[in-house]
C-alpha positions in Angstrom: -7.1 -14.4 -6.2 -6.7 -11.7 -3.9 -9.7 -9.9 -2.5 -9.6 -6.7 -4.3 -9.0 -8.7 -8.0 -12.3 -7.8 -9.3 -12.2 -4.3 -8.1 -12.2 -2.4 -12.3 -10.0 0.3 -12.8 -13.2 2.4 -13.7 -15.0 1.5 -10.4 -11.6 2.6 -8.2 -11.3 5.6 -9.9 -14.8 7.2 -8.9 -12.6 7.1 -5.2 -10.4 10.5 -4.6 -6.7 9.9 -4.2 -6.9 10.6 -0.3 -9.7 7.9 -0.4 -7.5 5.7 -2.6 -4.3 6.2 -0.3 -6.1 5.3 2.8 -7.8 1.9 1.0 -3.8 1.2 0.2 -2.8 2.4 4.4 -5.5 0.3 5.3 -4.1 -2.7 3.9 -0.8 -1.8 5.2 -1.7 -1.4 8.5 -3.2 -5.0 8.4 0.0 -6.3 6.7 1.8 -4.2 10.4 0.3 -7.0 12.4 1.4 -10.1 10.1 5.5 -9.6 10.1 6.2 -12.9 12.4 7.9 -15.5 11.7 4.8 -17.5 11.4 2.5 -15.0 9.6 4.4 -15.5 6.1 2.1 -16.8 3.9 -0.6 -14.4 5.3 1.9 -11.3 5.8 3.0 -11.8 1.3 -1.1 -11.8 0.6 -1.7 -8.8 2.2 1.2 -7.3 0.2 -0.5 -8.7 -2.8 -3.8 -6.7 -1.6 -1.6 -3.4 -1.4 -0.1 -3.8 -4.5 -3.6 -4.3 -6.5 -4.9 -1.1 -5.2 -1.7 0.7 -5.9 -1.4 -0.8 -9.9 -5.2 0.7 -9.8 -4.1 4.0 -8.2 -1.2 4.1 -10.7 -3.6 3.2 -13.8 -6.2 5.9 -12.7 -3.4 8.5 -12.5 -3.1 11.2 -15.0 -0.2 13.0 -13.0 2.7 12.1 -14.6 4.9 12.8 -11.2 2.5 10.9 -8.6 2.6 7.9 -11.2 6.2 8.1 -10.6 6.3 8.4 -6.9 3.8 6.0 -6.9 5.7 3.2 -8.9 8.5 3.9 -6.5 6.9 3.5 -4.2 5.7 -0.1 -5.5 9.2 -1.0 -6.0 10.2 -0.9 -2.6 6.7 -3.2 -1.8 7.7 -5.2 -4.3 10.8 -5.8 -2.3 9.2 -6.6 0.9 6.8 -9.0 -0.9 9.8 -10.9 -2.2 12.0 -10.9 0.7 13.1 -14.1 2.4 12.0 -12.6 5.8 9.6 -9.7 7.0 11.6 -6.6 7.7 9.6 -4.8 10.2 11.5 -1.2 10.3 11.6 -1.2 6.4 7.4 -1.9 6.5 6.9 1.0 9.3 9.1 3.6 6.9 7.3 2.5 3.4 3.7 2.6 5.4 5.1 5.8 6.8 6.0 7.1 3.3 2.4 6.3 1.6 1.1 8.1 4.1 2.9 11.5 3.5 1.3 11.5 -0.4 -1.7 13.3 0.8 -2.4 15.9 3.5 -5.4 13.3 4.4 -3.4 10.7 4.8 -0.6 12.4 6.1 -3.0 12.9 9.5 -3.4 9.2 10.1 0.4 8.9 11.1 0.2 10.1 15.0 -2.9 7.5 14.7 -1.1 4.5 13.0 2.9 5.1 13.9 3.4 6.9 16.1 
């Protein structure tokens, strides 16, 4: 079970979508320091952290474009979550990417990348 299971759709909406984004960044940059060889197991349940906050940002959504940015946006996590190996440029431009969806966020990326 990951950490945020319990976390209700109701509960996670009372957050504003720059609060929301940043829960999700904050998970990714944890996953940033997890994509060695050895850090596997550890590096797929922090992707499952990220992509239980983003199925409750998508749920909580009533903008029918940002739900589809959004699930994009899964897709690509999806991606890393399943790959055989981490791919550490693909991580920096997705983490880069959910940080653009807000002006808030947007701010945090001289911070985290760079």
């Amino acid at each position: 079970m990951t950490q945020h299971a319990s976390m209700k759709p109701e509960r996670w909406a009372r957050f504003t979508l720059d609060q929301q984004i940043l829960m999700i960044a904050n998970e990714m940059n944890r996953a940033s320091s997890l994509l060695g060889p050895e850090d596997g197991a550890s590096l797929r349940r922090a992707y499952e952290r990220v992509l239980r906050l983003l199925d409750l940002t998508v749920a909580t959504q009533n903008r029918r474009g940002l739900r589809k940015e959004l699930l994009r946006w899964r897709d690509i996590i999806a991606g890393l979550y399943v790959a055989p190996r981490a791919d550490a440029g693909l991580h920096a431009e997705a983490f880069r990417c959910l940080l653009r969806f807000t002006p808030a966020s947007s701010k945090q990326i001289p911070h985290l990348l760079g």
